[in-house]
Backbone as a ProteinNet text record, in pm:
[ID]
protein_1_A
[PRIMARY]
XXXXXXXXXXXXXXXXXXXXXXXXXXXXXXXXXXXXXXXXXXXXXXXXXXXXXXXXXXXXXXXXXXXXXXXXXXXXXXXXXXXXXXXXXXXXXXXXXXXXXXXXXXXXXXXXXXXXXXXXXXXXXXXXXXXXXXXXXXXXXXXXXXXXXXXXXXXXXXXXXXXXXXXXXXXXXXXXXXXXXXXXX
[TERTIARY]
-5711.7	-5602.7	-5470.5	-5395.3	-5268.2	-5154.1	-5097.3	-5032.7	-4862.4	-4791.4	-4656.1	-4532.7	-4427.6	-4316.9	-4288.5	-4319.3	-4303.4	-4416.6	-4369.1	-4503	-4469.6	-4351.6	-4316.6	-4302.9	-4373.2	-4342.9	-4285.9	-4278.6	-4187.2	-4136.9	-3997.6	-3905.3	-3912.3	-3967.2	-3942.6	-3911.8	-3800.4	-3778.9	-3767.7	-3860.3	-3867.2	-3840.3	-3818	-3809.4	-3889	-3896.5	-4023.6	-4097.4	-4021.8	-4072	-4156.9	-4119.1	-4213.3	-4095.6	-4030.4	-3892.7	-3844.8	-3834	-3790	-3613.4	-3595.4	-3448.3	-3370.5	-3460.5	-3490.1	-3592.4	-3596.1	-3705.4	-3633.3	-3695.1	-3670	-3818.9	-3854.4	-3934.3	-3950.1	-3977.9	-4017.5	-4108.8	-4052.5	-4145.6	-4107.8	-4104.2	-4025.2	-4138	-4034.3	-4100.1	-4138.9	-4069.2	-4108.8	-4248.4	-4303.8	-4407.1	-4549.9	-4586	-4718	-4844.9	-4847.6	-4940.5	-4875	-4763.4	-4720.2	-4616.7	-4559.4	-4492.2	-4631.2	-4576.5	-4680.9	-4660.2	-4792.7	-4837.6	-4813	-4855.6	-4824.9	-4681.1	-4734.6	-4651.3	-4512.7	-4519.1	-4445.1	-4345.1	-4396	-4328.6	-4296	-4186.6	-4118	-4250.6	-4339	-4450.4	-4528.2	-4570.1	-4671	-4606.2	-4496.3	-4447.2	-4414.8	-4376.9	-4385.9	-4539	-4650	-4736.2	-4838.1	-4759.9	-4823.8	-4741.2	-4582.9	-4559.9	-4589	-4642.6	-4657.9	-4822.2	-4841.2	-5022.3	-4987.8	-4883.8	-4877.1	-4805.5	-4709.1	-4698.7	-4752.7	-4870.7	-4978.5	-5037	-5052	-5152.2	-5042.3	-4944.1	-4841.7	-4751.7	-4741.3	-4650.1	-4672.5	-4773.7	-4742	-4773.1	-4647.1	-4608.1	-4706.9	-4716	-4862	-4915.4	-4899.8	-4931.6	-4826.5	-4900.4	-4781.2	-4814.2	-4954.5	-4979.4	-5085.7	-5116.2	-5236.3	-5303.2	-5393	-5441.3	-5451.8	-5368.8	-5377.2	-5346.2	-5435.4	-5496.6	-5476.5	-5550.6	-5523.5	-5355	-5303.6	-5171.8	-5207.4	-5102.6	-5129.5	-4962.5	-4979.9	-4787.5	-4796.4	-4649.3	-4600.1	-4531.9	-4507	-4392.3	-4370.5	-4218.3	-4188.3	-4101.4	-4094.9	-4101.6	-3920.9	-3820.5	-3706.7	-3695.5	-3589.5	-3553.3	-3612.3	-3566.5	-3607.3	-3645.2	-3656.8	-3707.1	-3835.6	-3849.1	-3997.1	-3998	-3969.4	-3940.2	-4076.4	-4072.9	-4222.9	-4176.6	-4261	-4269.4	-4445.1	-4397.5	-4572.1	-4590.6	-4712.9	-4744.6	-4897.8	-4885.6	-5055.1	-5145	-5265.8	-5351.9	-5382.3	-5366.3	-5355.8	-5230.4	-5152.1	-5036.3	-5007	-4965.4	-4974.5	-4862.4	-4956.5	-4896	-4787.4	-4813	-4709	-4592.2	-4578.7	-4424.6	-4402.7	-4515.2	-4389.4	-4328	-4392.9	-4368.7	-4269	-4261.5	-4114.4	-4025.1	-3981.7	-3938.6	-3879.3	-3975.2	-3904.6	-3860.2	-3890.8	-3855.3	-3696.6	-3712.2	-3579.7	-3498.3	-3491.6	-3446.7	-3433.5	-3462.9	-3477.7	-3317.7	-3367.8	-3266.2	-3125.8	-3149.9	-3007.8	-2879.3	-3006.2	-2971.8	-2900.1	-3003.9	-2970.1	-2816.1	-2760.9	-2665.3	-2518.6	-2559.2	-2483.9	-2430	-2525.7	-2491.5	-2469.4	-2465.2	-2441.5	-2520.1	-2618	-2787	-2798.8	-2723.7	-2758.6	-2896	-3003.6	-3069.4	-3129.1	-3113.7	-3126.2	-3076.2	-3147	-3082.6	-2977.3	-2898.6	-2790.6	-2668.6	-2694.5	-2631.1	-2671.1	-2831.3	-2837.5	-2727.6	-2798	-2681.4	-2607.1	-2482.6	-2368.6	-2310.5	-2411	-2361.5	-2460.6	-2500.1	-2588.7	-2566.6	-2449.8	-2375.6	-2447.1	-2431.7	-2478.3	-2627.6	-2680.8	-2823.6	-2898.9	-2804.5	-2873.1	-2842.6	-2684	-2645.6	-2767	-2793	-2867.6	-3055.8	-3086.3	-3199.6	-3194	-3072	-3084.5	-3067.7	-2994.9	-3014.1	-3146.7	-3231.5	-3372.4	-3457.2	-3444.7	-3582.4	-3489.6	-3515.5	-3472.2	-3582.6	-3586.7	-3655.1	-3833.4	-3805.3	-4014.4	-4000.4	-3908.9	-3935.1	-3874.1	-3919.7	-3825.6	-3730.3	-3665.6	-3495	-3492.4	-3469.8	-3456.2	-3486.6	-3489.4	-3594	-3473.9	-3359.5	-3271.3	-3154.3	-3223.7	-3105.7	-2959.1	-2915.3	-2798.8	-2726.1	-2832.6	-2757.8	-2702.6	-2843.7	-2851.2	-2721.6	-2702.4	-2573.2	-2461.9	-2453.7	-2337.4	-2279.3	-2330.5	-2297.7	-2296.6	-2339.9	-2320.9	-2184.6	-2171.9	-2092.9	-1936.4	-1861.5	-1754.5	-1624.2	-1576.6	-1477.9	-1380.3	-1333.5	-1206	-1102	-982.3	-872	-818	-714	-654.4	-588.8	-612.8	-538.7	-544.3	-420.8	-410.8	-372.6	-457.1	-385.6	-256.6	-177.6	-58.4	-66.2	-13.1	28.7	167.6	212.9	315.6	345.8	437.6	392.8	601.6	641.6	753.2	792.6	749.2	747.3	792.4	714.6	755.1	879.5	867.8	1023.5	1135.6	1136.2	1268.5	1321.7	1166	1162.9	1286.1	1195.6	1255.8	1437	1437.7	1626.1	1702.2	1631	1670	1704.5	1610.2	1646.4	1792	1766	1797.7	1975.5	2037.4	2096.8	2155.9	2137.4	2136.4	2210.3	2135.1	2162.7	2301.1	2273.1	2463	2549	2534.2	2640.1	2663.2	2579.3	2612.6	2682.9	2633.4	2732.4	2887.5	2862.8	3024.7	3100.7	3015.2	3086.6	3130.4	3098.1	3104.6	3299.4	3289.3	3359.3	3506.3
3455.8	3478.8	3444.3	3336.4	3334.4	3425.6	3493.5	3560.2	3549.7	3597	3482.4	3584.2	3515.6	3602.2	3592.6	3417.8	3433.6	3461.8	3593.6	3656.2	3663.7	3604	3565.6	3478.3	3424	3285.2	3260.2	3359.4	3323.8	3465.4	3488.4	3653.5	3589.4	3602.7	3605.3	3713.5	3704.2	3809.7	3779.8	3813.6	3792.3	3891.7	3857.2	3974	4011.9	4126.6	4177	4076.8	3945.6	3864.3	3753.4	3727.6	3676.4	3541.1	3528.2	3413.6	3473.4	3292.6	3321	3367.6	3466.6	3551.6	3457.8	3417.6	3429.1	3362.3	3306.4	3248.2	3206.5	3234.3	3185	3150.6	2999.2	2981.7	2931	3012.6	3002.8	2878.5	2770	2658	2605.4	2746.4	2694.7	2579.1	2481.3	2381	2418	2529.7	2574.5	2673.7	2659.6	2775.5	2741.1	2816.1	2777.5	2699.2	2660.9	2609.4	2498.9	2482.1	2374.3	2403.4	2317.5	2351.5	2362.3	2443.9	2498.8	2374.9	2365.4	2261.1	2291.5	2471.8	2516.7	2556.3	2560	2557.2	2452.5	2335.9	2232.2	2192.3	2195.5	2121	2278.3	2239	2318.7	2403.6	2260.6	2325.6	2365.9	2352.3	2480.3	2589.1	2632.8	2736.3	2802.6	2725.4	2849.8	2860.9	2758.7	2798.5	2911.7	2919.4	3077.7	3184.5	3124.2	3276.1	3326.4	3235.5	3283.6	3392.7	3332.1	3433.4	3534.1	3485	3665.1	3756.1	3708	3805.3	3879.4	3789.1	3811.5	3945.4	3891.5	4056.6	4183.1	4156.3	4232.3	4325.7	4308.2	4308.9	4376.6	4477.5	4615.5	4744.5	4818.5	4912.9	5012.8	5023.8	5096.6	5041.6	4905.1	4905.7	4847.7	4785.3	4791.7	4654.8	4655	4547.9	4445.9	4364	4294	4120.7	4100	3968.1	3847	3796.3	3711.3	3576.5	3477.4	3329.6	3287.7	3388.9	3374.6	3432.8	3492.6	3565.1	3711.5	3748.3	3874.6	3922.7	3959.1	3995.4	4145.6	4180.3	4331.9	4291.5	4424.6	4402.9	4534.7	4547.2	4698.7	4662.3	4722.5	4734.3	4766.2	4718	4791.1	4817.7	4836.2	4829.8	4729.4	4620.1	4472.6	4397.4	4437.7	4318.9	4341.9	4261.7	4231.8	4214.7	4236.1	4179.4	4163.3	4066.1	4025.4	3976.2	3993.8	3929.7	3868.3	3767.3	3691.1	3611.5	3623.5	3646.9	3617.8	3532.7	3522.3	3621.7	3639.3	3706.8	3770.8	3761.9	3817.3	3895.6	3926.3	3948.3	4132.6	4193.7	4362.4	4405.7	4457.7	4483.3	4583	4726.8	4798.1	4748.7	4669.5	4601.8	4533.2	4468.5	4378.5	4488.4	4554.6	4705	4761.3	4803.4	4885	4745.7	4601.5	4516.5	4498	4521.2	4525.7	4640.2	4704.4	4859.9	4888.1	4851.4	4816.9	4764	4640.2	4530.1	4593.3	4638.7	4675.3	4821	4897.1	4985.1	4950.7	4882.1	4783.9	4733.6	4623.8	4621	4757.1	4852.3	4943.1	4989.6	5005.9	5090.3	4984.8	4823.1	4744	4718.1	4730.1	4695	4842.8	4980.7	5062.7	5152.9	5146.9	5225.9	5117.7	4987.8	4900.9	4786.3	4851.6	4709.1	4662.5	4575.5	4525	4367.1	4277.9	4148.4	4108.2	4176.8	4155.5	4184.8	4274.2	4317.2	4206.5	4167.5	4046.4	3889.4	3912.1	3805.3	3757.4	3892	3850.7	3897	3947.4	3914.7	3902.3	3779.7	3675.1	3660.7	3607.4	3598.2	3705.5	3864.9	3982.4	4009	3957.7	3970.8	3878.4	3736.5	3600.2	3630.9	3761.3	3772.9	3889	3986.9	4093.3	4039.4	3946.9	3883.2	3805.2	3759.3	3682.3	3775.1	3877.7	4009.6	4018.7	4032.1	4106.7	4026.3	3894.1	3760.5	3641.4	3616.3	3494.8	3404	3272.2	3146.4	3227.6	3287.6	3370.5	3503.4	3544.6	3660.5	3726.1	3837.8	4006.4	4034.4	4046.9	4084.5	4211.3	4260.1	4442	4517.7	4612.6	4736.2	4854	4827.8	4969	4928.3	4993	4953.5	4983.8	5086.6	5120.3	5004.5	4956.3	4856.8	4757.7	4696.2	4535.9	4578.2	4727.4	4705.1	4681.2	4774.2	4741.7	4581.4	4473.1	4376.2	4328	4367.3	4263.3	4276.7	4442.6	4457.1	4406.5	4380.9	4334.4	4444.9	4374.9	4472.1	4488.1	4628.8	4672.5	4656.4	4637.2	4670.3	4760.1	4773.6	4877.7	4930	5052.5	5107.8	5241.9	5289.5	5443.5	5514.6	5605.4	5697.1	5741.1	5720.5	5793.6	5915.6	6007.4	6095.1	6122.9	6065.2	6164.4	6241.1	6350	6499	6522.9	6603.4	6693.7	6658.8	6748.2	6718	6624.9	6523.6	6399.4	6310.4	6340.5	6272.3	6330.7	6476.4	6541	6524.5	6495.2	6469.9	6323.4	6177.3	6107.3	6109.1	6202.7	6270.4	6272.6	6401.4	6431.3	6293	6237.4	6135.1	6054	6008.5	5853.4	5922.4	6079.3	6160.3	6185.6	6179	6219.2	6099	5992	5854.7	5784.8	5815	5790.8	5880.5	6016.5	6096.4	6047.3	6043	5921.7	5762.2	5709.2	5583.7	5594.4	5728.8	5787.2	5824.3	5878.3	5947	5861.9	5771	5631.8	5544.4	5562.1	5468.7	5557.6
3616.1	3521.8	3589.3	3508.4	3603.5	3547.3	3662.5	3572.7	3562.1	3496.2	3457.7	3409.4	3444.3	3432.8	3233.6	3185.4	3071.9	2929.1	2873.4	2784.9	2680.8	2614.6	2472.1	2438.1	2351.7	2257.5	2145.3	2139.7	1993.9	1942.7	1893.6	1795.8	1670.5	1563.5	1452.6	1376.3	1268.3	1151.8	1043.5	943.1	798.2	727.7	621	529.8	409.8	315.4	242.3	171.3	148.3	39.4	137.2	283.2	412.5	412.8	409.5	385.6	517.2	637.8	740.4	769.6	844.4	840	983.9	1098	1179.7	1270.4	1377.6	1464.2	1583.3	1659.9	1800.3	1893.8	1861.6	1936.4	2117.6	2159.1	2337.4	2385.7	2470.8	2508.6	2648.1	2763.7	2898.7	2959.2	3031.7	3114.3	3200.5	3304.1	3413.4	3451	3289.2	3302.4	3362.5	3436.8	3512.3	3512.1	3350.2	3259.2	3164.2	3173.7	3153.4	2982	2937.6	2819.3	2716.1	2608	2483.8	2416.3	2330	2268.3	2122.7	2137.4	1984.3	1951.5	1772.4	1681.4	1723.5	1718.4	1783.6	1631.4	1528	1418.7	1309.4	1234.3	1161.3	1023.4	1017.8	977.7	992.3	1117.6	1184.7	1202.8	1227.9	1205.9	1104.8	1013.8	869.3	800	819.1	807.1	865.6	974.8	1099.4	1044.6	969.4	947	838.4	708	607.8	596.1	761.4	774.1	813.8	884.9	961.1	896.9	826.1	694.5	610.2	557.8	473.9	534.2	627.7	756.9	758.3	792.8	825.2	720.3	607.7	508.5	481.2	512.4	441.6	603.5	601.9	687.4	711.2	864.4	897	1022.5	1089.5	1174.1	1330.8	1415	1511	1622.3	1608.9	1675.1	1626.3	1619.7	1590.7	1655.5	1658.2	1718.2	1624.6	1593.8	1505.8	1548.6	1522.5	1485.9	1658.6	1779.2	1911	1992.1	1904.5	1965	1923.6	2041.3	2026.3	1935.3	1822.2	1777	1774.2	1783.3	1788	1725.2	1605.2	1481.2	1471.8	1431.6	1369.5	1233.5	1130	998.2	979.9	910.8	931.8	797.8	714.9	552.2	440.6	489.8	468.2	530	649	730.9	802.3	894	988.5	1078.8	1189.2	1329.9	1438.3	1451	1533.9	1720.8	1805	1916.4	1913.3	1942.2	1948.5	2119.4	2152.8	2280.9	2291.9	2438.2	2432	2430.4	2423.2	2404.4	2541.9	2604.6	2739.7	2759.3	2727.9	2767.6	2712.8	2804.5	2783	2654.9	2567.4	2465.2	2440.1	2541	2588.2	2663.1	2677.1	2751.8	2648	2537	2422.2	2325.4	2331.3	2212.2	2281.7	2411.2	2469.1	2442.2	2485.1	2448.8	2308.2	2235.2	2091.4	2018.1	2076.6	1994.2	2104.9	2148.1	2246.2	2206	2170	2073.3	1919.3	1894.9	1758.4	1761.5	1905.3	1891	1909.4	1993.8	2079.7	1914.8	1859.3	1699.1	1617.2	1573	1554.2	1557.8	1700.9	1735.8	1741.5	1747.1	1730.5	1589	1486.8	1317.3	1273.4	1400.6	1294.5	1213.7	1265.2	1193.3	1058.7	1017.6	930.9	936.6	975.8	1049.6	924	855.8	751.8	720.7	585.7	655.1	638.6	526.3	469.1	650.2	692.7	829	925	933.6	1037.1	1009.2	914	857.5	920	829.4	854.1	1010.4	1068.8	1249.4	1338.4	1278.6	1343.2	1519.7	1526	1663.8	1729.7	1739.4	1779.2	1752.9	1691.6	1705.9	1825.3	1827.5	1908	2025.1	2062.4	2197.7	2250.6	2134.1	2196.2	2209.9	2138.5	2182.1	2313.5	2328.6	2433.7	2608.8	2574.8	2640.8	2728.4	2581.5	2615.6	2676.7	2585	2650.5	2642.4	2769.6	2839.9	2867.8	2782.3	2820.4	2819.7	2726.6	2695.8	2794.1	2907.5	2992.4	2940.2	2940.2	2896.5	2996.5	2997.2	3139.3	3119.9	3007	3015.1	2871	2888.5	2821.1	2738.5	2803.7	2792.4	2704.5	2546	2468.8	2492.2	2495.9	2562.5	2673.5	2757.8	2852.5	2783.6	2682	2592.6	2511.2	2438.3	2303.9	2412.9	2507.6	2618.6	2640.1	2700.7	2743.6	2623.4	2482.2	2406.2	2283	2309.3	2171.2	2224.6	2144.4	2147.7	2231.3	2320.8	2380.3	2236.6	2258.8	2131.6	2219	2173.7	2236.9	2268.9	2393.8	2425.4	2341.5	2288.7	2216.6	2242.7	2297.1	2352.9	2156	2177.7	2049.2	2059.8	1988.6	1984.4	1871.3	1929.6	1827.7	1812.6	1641.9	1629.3	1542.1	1584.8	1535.6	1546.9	1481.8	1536	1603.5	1762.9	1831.3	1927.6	1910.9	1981.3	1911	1790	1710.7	1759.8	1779.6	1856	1956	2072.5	2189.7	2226.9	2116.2	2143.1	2069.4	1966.7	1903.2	2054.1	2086	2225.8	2315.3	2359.6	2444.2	2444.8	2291.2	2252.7	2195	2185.3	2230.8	2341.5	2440	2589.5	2629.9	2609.5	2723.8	2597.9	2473.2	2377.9	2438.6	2478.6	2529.3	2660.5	2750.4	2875.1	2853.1	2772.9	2736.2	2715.7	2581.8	2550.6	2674.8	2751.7	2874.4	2988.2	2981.9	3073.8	3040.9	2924.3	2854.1	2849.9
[MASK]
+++++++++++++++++++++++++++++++++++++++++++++++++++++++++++++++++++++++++++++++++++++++++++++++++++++++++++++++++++++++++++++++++++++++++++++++++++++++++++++++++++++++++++++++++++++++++

């Protein structure tokens, strides 16, 4: 068995009706066995996904062996999110991987994971996939890290409060330094 840093071939996400949301297919050169042969054309791929849909499409399960891959999927509002992987490849690391991914999502759109939300911040889904799996390898596991590096810095913005208080404060001031001017003159 050779064994290999890269164990994903392909992230797909569809949604309830099996209409691709989503795909990212994996085909590194550097891999031990050489570049993948499969799903090479736009139609072998929607023809694999319209099967694995078929299998998949109704909520309840989590992993399955289908047509020689092994896929992990978790179920969101509308959508489908798959990791597909050779048949050899440990199914508990694609499942922490995607349920990872899935949370990372999660906390980035907002508890919105849905497609209308993938959508429209596409950008943030492709940065936080790209987070997780790099070139077919998984890089990291810890959603919290993946939303980190990916969500958008906010700007500095100190809260101000004003209150009373601070309006008098600055009366006072802007007071003080006119009676010093007057007093100058």
């Amino acid at each position: 068995m050779n064994l290999s840093l890269y164990s994903i071939q392909a992230f797909v996400v569809l949604d309830t009706e099996g209409t691709r949301v989503l795909a990212k297919y994996y085909r590194p050169k550097s891999h031990p066995q050489g570049e993948s042969k499969e799903m090479l054309t736009l139609k072998d791929q929607k023809a694999f996904e319209k099967g694995l849909w078929q299998k998949t499409k109704k909520a309840g399960g989590d992993i399955i062996l289908y047509d020689s891959h092994l896929v992990v999927y978790k179920h969101s509002l509308d959508l489908i999110m798959y990791f597909i992987a050779g048949p050899t490849e440990n199914e508990i690391m694609l499942y922490s991987a995607l349920t990872s991914l899935t949370d990372a999502l999660t906390m980035l759109l907002r508890n919105a994971l849905e497609k209308r939300g993938v959508l429209e911040n596409l950008d943030l889904v492709l940065l936080c996939l790209d987070e997780t799996i790099d070139d077919g390898s998984i890089v990291d596991t810890d959603p919290a890290a993946i939303a980190s590096r990916v969500s958008r810095p906010r700007p500095d913005t100190t809260e101000i409060v004003i209150n009373e208080q601070t309006i008098m404060s600055a009366y006072q001031t802007v007071k003080e330094k006119m009676q010093q001017r007057m007093g100058q003159l």
